[in-house]
Residue, then its C-alpha position, 0 to 999 in steps of 0.5 A: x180397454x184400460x190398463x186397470x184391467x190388466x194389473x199385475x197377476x202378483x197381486x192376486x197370488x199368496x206372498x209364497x208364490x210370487x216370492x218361489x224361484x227356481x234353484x239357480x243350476x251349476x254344471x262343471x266338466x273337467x276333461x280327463x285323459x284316459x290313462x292309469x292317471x286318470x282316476x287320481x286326476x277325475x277325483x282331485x279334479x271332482x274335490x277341488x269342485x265340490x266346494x264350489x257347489x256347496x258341498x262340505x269336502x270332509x263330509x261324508x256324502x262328498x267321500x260317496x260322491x269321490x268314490x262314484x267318480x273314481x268307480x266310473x272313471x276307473x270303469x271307462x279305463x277297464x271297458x272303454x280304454x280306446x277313449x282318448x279323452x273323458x269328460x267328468x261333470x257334476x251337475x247341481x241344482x234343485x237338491x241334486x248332485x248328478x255325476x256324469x262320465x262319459x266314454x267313447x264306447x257305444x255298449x251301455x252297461x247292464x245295469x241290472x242289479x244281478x249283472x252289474x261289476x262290484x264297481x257299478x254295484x257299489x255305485x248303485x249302492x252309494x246313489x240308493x243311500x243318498x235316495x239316487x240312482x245310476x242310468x246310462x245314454x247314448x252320448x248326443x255329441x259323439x259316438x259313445x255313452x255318457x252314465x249318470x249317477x243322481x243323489x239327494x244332496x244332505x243339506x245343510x252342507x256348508x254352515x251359512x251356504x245360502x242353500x241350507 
């Protein structure tokens, strides 16, 4: 056999396809203290970051995504105060921008449209405009849950972000 036979699978592919890579992903987790502190600190926490992953910090899809984390941070105070610590993540990549907050208890939201909290209902409102949407799961690392809330980011966001 000779090493003809085995050349490169570029070659045969349009320019496109061998040129495609997959969107690098960034994930960030800023652990707060659950405390009457804890919104303000989660949502200056969520600002100081959402530059760093290419979202214009006037905009105002960045003011949705503020909201939703302080909604959420606001609801592990309200339902889960026995939670010592909460994580807040964001998570960027493909498009999306996904908040993550977790807390220590294991009773998932109803997320049902007629049953959610006017918090959980504006969140879903704020995912569903930015063509998102609002889920929650066991935690994997400990005894709680975790809720997510996924948008479609509005490129382009920051002018010359390599991602516009």
């Amino acid at each position: 056999m000779g090493m003809d036979r085995f050349r490169p699978w570029r070659k045969h592919l349009p320019a496109a396809a061998v040129e495609h890579t997959l969107p690098a992903v960034e994930r960030h987790i800023v652990s707060v203290r659950v405390a009457p502190e804890a919104v303000r600190e989660a949502r200056q926490a969520v600002a100081e970051l959402l530059p760093k992953v290419g979202i214009a910090a006037d905009s105002a899809f960045a003011d949705a995504v503020l909201l939703v984390a302080s909604e959420l941070v606001a609801n592990v105070i309200r339902h889960a105060a026995h939670t010592p610590v909460t994580d807040v993540g964001i998570t960027v990549g493909a498009g999306q921008l996904v908040i993550a907050v977790t807390d220590g208890d294991p009773r998932l939201p109803c997320l049902a449209a007629d049953a959610r909290g006017e918090g959980l209902r504006t969140v879903a409102e704020l995912a569903a405009l930015y063509d998102g949407d609002v889920s929650a799961e066991p935690a994997v690392d400990h005894d709680g849950k975790v809720v997510l809330v996924r948008f479609r980011i509005p490129y382009p966001q920051i002018p010359g972000d390599a991602r516009s």
